[in-house]
N, C-alpha and C positions, 0 to 999 in steps of 0.2 A: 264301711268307710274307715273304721278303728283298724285294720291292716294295711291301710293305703300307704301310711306314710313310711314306711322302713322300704316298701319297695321303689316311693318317688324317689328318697334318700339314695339309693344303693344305686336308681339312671342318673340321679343329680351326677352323683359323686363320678361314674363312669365318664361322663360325658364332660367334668371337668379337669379328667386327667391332663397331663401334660408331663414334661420331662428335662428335667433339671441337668445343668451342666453346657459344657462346649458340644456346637455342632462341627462334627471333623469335616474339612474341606482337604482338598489335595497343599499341601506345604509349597510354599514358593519357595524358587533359588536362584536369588536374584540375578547370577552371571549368567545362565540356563538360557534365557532366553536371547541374550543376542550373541550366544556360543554359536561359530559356524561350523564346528567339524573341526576344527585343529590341521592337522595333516590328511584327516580324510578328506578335505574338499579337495586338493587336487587329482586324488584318487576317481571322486563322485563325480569330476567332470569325464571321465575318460565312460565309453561306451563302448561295452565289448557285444559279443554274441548273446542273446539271450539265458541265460542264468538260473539255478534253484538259487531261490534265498534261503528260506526255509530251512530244507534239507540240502543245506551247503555243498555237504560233504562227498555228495552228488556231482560237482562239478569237476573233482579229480578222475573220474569216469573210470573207476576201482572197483570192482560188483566184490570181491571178499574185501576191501575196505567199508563199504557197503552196508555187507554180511555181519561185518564185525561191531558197528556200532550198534545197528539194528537189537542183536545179539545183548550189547552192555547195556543200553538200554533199556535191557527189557529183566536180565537176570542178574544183576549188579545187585550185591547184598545191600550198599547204600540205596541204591535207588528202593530196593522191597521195601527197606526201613520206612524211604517217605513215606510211601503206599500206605504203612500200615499209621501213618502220623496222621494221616488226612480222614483214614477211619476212625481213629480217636479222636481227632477234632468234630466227623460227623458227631462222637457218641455226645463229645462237650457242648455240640447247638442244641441235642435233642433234650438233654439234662437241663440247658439254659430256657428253652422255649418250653420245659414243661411246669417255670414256676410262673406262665401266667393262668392257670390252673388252679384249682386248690391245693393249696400247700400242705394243710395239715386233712387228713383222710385215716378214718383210725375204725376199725369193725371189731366189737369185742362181743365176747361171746362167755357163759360161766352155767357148768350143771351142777351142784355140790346136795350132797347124799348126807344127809345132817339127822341127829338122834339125840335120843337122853337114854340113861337107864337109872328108874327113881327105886329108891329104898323099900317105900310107902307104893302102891301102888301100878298103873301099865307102865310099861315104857311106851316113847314114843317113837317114831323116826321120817320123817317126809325128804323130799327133795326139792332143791331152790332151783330154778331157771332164770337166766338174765341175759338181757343181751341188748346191743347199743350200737350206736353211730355218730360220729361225731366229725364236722370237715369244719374248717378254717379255711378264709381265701383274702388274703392280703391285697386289696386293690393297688394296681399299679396307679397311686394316685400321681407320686413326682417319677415317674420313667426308670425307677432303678431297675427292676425286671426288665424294660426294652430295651436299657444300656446295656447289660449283661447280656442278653440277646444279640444287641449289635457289635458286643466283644465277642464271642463267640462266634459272630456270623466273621466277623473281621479275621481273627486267628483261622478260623479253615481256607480262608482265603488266601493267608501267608503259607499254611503251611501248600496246597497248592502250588506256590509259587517256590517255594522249595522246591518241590518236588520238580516244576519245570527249572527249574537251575541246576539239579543232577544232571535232565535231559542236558542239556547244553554243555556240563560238565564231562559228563561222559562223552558226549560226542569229539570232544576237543580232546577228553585226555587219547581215546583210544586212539584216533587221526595222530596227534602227538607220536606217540610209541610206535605205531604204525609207521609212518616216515622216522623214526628215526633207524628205527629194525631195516629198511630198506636202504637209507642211509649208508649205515656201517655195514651191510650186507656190499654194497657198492665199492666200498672203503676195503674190506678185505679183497677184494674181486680187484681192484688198484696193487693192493700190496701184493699179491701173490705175482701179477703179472711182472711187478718192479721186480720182484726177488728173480724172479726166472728170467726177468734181461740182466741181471745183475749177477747172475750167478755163470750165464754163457761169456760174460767179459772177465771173470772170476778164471774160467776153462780156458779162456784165452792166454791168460798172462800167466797161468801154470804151464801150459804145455811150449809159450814163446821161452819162460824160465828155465824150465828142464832142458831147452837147445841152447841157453847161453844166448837168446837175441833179448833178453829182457833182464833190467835190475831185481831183485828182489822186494823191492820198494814198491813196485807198483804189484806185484801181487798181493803185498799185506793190504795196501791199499783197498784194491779191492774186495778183498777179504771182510775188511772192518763194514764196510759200504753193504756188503751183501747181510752179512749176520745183521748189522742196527737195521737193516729192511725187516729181517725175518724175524725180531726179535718185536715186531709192532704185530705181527700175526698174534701170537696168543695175549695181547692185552686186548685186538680188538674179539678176538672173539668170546672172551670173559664178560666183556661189555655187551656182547649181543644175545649171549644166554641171559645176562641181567636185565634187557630190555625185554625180550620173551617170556622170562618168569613175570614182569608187573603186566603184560599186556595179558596173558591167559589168568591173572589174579582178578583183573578189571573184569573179565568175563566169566571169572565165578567156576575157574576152569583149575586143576594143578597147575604147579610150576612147570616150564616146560616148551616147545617149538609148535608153534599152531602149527598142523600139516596142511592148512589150508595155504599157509603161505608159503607153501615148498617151491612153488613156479612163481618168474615173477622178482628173482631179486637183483637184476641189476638195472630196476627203472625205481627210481623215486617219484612219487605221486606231485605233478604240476597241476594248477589251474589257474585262468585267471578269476578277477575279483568280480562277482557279480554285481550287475548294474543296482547301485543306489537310488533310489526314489525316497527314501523316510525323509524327513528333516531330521540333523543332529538329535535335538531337544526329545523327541520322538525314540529314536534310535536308544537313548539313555533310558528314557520313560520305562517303557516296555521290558529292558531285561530284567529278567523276572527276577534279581537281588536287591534290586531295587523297587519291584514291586511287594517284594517279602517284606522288604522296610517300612514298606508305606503302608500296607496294612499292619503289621504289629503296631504302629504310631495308630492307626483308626481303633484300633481294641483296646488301645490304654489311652486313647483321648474319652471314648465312652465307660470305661472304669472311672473316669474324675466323677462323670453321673451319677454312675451306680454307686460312687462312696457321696458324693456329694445330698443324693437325697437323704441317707439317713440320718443329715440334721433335722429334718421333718418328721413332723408326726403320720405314723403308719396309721392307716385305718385297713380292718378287716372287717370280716361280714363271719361269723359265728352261728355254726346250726348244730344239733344235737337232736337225736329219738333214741331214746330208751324201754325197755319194757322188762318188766318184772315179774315174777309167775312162783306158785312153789304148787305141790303136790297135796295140800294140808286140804282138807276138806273145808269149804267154808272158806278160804283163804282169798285174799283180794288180787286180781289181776293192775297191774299198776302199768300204766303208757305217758312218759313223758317226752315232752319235748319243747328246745328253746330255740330262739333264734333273735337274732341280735348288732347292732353294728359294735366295734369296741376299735379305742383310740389309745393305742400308745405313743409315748414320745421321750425321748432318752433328753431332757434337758437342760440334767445334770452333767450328762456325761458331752457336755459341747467341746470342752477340750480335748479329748479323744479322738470323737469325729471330725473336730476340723484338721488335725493333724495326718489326722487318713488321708484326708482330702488334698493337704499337699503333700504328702508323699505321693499320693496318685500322680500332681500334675509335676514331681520333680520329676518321675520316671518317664511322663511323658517329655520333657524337657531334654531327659539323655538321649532318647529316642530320638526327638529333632535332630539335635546334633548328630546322631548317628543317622540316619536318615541323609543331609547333608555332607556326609564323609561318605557315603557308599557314593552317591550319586558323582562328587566330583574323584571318587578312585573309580569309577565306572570310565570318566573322562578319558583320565589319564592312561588307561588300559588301551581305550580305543585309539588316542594319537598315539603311543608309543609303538603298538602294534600295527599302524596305518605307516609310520616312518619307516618301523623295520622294513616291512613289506615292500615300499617305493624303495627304499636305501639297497636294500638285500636285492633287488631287481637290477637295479644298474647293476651289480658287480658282476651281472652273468654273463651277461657278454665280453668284459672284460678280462674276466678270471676264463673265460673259454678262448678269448686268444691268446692267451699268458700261457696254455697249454698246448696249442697249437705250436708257439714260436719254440717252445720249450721241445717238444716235439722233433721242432724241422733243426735246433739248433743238435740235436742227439745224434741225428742221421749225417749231420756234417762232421761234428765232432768223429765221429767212427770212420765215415771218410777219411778225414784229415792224419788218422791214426795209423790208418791201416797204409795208408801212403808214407809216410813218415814226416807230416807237415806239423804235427801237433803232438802234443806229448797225454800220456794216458791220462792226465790231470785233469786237462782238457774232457776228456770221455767220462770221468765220476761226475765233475761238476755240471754237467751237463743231464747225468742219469739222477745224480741227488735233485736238480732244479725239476726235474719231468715229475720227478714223483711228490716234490711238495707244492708243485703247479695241479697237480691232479687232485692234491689231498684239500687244497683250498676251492676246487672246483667243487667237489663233489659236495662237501660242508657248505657252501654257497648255494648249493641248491636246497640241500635240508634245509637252510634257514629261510629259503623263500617261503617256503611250503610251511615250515613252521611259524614265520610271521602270517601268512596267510591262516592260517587257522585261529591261531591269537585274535587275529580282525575280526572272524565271526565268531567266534566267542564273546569276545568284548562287547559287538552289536548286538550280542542277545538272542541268537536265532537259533532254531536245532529242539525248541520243545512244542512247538506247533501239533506236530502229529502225532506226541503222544497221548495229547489228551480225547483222541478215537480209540485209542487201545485199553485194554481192560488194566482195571486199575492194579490186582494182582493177581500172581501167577496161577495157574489150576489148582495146583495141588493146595495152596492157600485157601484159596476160594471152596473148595469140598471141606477142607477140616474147619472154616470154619460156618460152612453153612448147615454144617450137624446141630448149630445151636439157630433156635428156628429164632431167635431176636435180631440174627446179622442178615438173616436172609432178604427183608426187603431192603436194607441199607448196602448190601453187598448189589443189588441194581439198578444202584443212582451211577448214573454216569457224570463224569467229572463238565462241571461246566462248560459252557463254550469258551475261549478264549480272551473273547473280548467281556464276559461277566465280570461282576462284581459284587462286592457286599449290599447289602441293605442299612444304608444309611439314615440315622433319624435327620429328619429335619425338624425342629420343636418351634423355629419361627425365636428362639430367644437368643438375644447378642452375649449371654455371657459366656465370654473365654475363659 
């Protein structure tokens, strides 16, 4: 009966644990909820063909567009980087979940070879033997270890969520550079053609010169017209080795012309917008920079806990065995051992910890705030890139008959020339109006196609199915499963998508 009561003490005590501090809930934003979409709603009313939401990028129906984010996605040195944030987040939960454990675990050990040597008489010499044990185990009596816990569970979750906003990032940058490389590829393919009708009305007006049927006036003319043509060739193609060097960088590739995109460059990638189903609110929710926020806000709302208990008195549980031995003949064998509860409490130091304690909840306070500026620049992403997209759509068919007219007025103009109805003046401004009708056409299209990608960006879409793929790449994965502690953390697969943290609930209303 005399040992009963330290082990009631030790269930009491467990069984009155509890956990001090705020319980984090998801943060309101008050304009959030009756946000309809901005400029996407009249987007979300339209109903096209059936759609990837997902895998957007899908919809340009591009297989080495395809190939290529697939690709960034998977070998992007940013992206490895997350990979390897989210294994050291693993390492930060297992660290955080191993102090509900015993904390202090100590095994010693001592053999010592010990003598005399007397003046008078033998000498002597024996050997001492000792050895001991000794563990400490801090009862999570106010939740600091569960808070810690839930910071830690909280932070792998943000980082996560990093890691799905590369997903997303990538996909958007390489689609980006992707149309624009197609773009300008289009745009040289325009100039070349102007120079070579520009250069046959050039041959014109030298060989009507050399007869004495033409002033000299109209060949400089077209002279100047032809060279400012050809003089836009090597700026655009400057720009199109520069857009080829950042798209083979994104893919972790030298600087340099994908040969995947040797065929293929006088189409710019079109699609339309895939069918909408989320609500707004939803839409925001989910992209993952804003779920990265909302979790670092849940691992520094459970830090206020874990600094908050330490104005409490810790209670541990205390064991120790020892044993003692030496080689001396006659010599006594010695075995102790203690055990014990012990209370400490820092109640001196209450200025310290309380000041812990708000610096904890100022930083959770920035975090709000910042929390609230992703969400509403998340907003502002998606209507801007919803307007470009509607806005940059009209122009297409406009700026397509501006080239058309521009076209049909060329062929008269050359009529009118060659008859003697119209003077060559006539024939440049009609060859300069073709080709800056062409150069706004083709720019028109890039920018559909690049507001269109902005849109799903902005909605958040594009890291869905990364999180089926291995978290990193082979060769990662062998160097580091030589060390046998990563090997079972290296085949936890990344949660499902709709997962989340482990939140305390402790039932107490303090914020």
């Amino acid at each position: 009966m005399g040992r009963r009561p330290p082990i009631v003490l030790a269930v009491l005590l467990l069984s009155a644990c509890t956990a001090v501090g705020p319980d984090f809930r998801r943060p309101e934003v008050p304009w959030l909820a009756n946000w309809s979409g901005g400029s996407l709603t009249s987007l979300a009313s339209e109903r096209s063909r059936p759609a990837y939401s997902q895998e957007w990028w899908r919809n340009f129906n591009d297989r080495v567009l395809d190939q290529l984010i697939a690709e960034a996605q998977r070998l992007n040195p940013n992206v490895r980087i997350a990979g390897m944030r989210i294994m050291e987040a693993r390492a930060q939960l297992m660290i955080a979940g191993s102090t509900l454990y015993p904390q202090q675990q100590q095994l010693t050990g001592s053999v010592l070879r010990t003598g005399e040597r007397r003046s008078v008489g033998s000498d002597t010499a024996f050997t001492a033997y000792g050895a001991g044990f000794s563990v400490g185990w801090e009862i999570d009596f106010w939740g600091k270890f569960r808070r810690s816990i839930e910071a830690a569970d909280a932070n792998y979750f943000a980082t996560i969520a990093q890691y799905d906003d590369l997903q997303v990032l990538m996909a958007a940058q390489v689609a980006t550079f992707y149309t624009s490389i197609r773009s300008t590829e289009l745009r040289l393919k325009i100039a070349h053609e102007n120079a070579a009708l520009q250069k046959r009305s050039l041959e014109i007006t030298e060989r009507l010169f050399k007869y004495g049927n033409e002033a000299e006036l109209d060949v400089q003319q077209a002279k100047a017209q032809y060279l400012a043509t050809l003089a836009t060739i090597p700026q655009l193609e400057g720009t199109l080795r520069q857009l080829q060097n950042a798209l083979a960088i994104l893919l972790a590739r030298s600087p340099g012309p994908l040969p995947e995109m040797a065929a293929g460059s006088d189409r710019i990638p079109q699609a339309e917008l895939a069918v909408i189903v989320d609500l707004p609110a939803d839409l925001l929710r989910r992209r993952p920079d804003v779920r990265a926020a909302e979790m670092q806000l849940a691992a520094q709302s459970a830090l206020i806990g874990a600094s908050q208990a330490d104005l409490y008195p810790s209670i541990a549980l205390l064991g120790s065995l020892g044993l003692s031995a030496s080689s001396l003949s006659g010599a006594p064998r010695t075995f102790a051992w203690g055990i014990g509860p012990s209370l400490v409490w820092n109640v001196f130091d209450h200025g310290r910890l309380t000041g812990e304690v708000l610096v904890q909840d100022a930083r959770f306070q920035q975090l709000f705030e910042q929390y609230q500026a992703v969400v509403l620049q998340a907003a502002r992403e998606v209507d801007d890139a919803a307007v470009g997209f509607a806005k940059s759509r009209e122009q297409t068919g406009i700026l397509q008959g501006a080239v058309d007219a521009a076209r049909r007025s060329l062929e008269i103009a050359n009529v009118q020339y060659r008859e003697g109805l119209a003077s060559f003046e006539r024939v440049l401004d009609s060859q300069r109006t073709l080709f800056n009708q062409q150069e706004r056409w083709v720019s028109n299209l890039g920018d559909v196609a690049q507001s269109l990608i902005a849109l799903y960006k902005a909605m958040g879409g594009g890291w869905q199915q990364a999180r089926a793929r291995p978290l990193l790449d082979d060769a990662t994965r062998e160097s580091m499963g030589e060390s046998s502690d990563w090997k079972q953390m290296l085949e936890i697969p990344l949660p499902p998508p709709d997962a989340g943290p482990q939140l305390i609930d402790s039932g107490t209303k303090e914020q």
